[in-house]
Steps between C-alpha positions, in 0.01 A plus 500: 500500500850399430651438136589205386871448417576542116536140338829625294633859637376763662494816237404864597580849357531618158643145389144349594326725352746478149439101504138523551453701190742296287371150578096626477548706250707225256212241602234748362643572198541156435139377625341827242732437248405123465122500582442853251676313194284193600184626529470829305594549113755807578825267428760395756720829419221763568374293835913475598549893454129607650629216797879680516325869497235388750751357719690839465214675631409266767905533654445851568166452647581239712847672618235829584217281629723293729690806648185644603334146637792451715484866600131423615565163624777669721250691700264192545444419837494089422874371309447209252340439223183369534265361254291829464824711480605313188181500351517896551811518350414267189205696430657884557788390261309328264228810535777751406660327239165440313448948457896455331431148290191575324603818295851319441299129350261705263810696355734242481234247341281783352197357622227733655529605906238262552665227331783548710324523827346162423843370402658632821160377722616163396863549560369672850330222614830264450704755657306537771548157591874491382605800694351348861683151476782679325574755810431175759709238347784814437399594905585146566798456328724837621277615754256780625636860380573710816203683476318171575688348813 
């Protein structure tokens, strides 16, 4: 299976990685941001700064989670990324980030653990979704990373 060519620039190494976080991580914070001060009562300051220190947490997992899905997709006898792959990765990232998010939501909004896993279920489920058309339209736009092609 051959890639398709990038539909701006092709963009591998550490700069790829650097402009994946930036651009999903500045989305998030401004998707949590707005829908927490719409549709909870915890104020558009406290849903900014639990969006700002989720997104914190969620760069280092993703820079750790990608480095070792590229070092498995590396040794994968099939290149690409196909449909299943990116489900895979949407749901190990998302999986991992949920054990760091949960203790962080119920401190920062001092609601109970189980508040906060039902908070981030909710956020999980949109993230899910966001981080699977996020990857393919970025995939589209610079191109496969090299452990892909």
């Amino acid at each position: 299976m051959s890639a398709p060519a990038p539909l701006l620039f092709l963009l591998r190494g550490p700069r790829r990685r650097i402009l994946y976080v930036a651009l999903y991580e500045l989305i998030a914070i401004a998707v949590v941001t707005l829908a927490l001060g719409l549709f909870t009562d915890h104020g558009w300051g406290s849903s900014g700064g639990m969006a700002v220190g989720s997104s914190a947490i969620a760069v280092v997992w993703n820079l750790v989670f990608n480095w070792f899905f590229e070092r498995w997709e590396l040794r994968q006898p099939v290149r690409g990324r196909s449909p299943a792959r990116r489900v895979a990765h949407a749901i190990g990232f998302e999986g991992g980030l949920l054990l760091w998010l949960v203790p962080f939501i119920a401190w920062w909004l001092g609601v109970s653990l189980w508040q906060a896993l039902l908070l981030d279920i909710g956020l999980l489920v949109f993230f899910l979704i966001y981080t699977f058309v996020f990857t393919w339209v970025f995939d589209r736009l610079f191109g496969l990373p090299a452990s892909a092609v």
